[in-house]
C-alpha positions as CSV (number, residue, x, y, z in Angstrom):
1,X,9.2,-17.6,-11.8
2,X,8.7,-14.1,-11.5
3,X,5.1,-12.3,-11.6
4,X,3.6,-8.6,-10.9
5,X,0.1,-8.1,-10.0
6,X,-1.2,-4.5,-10.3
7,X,-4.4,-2.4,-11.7
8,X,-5.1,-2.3,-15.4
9,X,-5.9,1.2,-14.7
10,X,-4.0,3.9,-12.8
11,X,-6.0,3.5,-9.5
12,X,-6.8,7.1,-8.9
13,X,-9.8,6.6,-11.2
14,X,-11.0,4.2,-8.1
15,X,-13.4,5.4,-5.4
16,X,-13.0,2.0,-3.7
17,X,-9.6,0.6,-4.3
18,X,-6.8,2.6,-2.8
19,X,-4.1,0.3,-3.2
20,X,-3.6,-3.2,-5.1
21,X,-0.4,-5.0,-5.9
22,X,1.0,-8.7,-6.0
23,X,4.8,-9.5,-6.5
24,X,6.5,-13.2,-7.1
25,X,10.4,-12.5,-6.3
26,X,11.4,-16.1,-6.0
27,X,9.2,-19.4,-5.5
28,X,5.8,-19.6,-6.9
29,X,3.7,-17.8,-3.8
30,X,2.5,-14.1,-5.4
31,X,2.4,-11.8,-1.8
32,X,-0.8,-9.6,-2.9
33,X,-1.6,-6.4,-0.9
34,X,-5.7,-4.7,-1.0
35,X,-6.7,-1.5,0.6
36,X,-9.8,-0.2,0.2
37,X,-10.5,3.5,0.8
38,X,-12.7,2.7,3.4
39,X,-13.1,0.4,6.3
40,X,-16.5,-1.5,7.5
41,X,-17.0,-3.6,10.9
42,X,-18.6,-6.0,8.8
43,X,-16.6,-8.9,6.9
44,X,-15.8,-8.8,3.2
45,X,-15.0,-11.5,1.0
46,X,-11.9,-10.7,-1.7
47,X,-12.2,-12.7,-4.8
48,X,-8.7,-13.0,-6.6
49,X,-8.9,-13.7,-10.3
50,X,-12.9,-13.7,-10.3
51,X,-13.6,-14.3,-13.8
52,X,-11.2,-17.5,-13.7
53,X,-12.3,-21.1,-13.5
54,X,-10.2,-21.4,-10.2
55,X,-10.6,-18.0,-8.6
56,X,-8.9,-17.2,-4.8
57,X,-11.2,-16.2,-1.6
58,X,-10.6,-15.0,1.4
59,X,-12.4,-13.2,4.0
60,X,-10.9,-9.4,4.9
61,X,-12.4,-9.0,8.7
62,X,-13.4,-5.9,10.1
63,X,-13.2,-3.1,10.6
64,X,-9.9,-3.6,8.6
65,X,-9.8,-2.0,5.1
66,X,-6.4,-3.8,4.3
67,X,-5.5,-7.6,3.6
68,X,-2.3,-9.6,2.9
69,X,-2.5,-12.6,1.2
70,X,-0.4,-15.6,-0.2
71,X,-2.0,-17.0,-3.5
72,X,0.0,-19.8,-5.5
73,X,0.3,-18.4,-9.3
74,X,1.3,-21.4,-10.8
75,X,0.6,-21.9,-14.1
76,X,-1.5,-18.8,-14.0
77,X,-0.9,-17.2,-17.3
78,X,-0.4,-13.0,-17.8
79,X,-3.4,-11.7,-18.8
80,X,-6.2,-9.3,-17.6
81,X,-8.3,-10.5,-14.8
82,X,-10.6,-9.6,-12.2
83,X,-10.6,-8.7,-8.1
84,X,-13.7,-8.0,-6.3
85,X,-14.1,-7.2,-3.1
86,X,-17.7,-7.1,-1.3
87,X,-19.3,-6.9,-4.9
88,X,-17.1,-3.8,-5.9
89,X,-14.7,-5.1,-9.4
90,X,-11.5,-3.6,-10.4
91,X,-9.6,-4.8,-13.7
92,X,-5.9,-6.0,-12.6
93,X,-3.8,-7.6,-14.9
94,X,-0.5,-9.7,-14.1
95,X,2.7,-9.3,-15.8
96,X,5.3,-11.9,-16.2
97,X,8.3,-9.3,-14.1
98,X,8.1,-7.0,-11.9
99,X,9.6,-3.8,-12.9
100,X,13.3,-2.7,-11.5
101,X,12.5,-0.9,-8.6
102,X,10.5,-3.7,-6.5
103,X,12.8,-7.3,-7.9
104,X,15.2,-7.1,-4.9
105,X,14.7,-4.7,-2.6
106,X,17.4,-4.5,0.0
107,X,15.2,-3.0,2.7
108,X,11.4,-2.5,3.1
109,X,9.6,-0.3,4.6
110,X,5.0,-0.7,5.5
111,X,2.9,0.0,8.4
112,X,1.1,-1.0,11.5
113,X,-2.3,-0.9,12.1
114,X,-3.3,1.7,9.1
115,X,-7.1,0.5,9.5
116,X,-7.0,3.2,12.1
117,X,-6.2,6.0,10.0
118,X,-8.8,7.5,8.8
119,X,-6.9,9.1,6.0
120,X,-4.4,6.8,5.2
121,X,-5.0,3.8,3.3
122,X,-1.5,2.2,2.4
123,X,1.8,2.8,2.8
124,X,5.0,0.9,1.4
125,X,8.5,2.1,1.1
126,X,11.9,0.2,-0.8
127,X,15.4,1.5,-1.2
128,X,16.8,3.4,-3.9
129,X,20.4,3.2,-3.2
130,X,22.6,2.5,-0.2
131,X,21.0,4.4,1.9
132,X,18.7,6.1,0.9
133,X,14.8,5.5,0.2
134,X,11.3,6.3,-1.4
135,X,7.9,5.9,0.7
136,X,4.4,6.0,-1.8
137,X,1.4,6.7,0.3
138,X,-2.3,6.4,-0.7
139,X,-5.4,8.0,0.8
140,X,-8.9,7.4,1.6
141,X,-9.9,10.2,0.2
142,X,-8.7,13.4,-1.8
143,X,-6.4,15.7,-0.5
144,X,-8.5,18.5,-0.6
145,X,-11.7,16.9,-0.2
146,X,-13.1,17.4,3.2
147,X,-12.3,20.2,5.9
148,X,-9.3,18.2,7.7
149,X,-7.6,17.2,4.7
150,X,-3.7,16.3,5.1
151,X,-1.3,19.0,3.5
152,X,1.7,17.6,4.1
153,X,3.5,14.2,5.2
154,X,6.5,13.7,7.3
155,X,8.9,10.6,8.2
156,X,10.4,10.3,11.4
157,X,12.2,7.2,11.9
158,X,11.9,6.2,16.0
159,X,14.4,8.5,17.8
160,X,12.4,11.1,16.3
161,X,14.6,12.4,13.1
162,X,12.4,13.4,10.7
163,X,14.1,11.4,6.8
164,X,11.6,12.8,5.0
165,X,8.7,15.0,4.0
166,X,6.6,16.4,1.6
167,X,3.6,18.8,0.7
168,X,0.3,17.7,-0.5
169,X,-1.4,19.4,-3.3
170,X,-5.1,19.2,-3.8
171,X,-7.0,16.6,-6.1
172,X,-4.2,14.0,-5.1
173,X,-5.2,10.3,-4.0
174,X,-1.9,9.2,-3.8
175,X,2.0,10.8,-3.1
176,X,5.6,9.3,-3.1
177,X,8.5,11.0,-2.2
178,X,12.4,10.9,-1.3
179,X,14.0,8.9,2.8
180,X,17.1,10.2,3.1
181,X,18.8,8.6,4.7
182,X,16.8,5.4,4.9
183,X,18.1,2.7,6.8
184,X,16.7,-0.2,9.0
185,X,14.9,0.7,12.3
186,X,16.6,-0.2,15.5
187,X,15.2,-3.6,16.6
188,X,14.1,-3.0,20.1
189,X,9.9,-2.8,19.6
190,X,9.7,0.9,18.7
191,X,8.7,1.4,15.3
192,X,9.0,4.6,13.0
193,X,6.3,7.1,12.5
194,X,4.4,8.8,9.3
195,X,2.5,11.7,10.5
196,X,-0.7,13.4,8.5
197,X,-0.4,17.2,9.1
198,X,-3.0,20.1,8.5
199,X,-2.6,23.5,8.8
200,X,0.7,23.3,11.0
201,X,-1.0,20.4,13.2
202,X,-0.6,16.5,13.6
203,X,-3.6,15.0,12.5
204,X,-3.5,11.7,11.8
205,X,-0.1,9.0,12.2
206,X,0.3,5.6,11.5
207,X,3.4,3.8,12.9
208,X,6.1,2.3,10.2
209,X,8.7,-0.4,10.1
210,X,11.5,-1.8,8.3
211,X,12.5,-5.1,7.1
């Protein structure tokens, strides 16, 4: 059984939700991924499939503004549903396949500890070939929007060569660009890094790793 999770909407249109996606690749346990734009010390309850008879809860803790979650999707048919998290409702609707790009990904790429960012929301990268890669990354708020906005992105894997980067133009709530090459980390507890830049200066960075 295979099942894809995502907004009804493009997500850009959200104030709230910066990032919400659930995948089935094999079994019948649907991974599903929430970030919010913002974080809050308090604790918020997520509501999976809300206007279901059997709807999922869990509790997000803060201050995190990100939860992962295992839900069992069996017999859980395709169709438009709702999530709400702390009282705020976004229409997702679940598709019986993923598309092409996320079915077998031969390396993965997410981050560490993005709750302390506080302009990065989400961040999730998959191979597109051998070896190379694409990273999508989405913010807490527009790229543009306050006086320390990001303007650009760069990859640096943990020896410190940069595999990718790319400028941010305004209005933007999310980006996605080119690794190359994009390969595993080396497994010895140091982790890659995605640095925020503006104006020429490091501004915010949120450590990465592969699996």
């Amino acid at each position: 059984m295979a099942r894809w999770l995502r907004p009804t909407d493009p997500i850009t249109s959200s104030d709230t939700f910066a990032h919400v996606s659930g995948i089935v690749r094999q079994g019948r346990s649907m991974i599903v991924q929430i970030a919010t734009r913002e974080t809050t010390t308090e604790n918020t309850e997520i509501v999976l499939f809300a206007d279901s008879d059997d709807p999922v809860r869990e509790i997000m803790p803060g201050p995190w503004g990100f939860w992962r979650l295992n839900v069992d999707v069996t017999g859980r048919q395709p169709d438009e549903y709702v999530l709400d998290v702390g009282g705020d409702q976004l229409s997702v609707t679940l598709e019986h396949r993923p598309p092409p790009r996320l079915r077998n990904p031969r390396l993965q790429l997410t981050t560490q500890g993005v709750w302390r960012s506080g302009q990065i929301a989400h961040v999730y990268g998959y191979d597109t070939g051998p070896e190379t890669g694409r990273i999508e990354v989405a913010f807490r708020q527009r790229i543009g929007s306050t006086a320390d906005s990001l303007d650009s992105l760069s990859v640096l894997t943990p020896a410190g060569d940069r595999i990718g980067s790319h400028s941010l133009p305004e209005g933007v709530y999310e980006m996605s660009f080119e690794l190359d090459p994009f390969e595993p980390f080396e497994s010895h507890g140091e982790l890659g890094v995605l640095r925020g830049i503006s104006d020429g200066s490091v501004v915010d960075e949120v450590q990465l790793l592969t699996y």
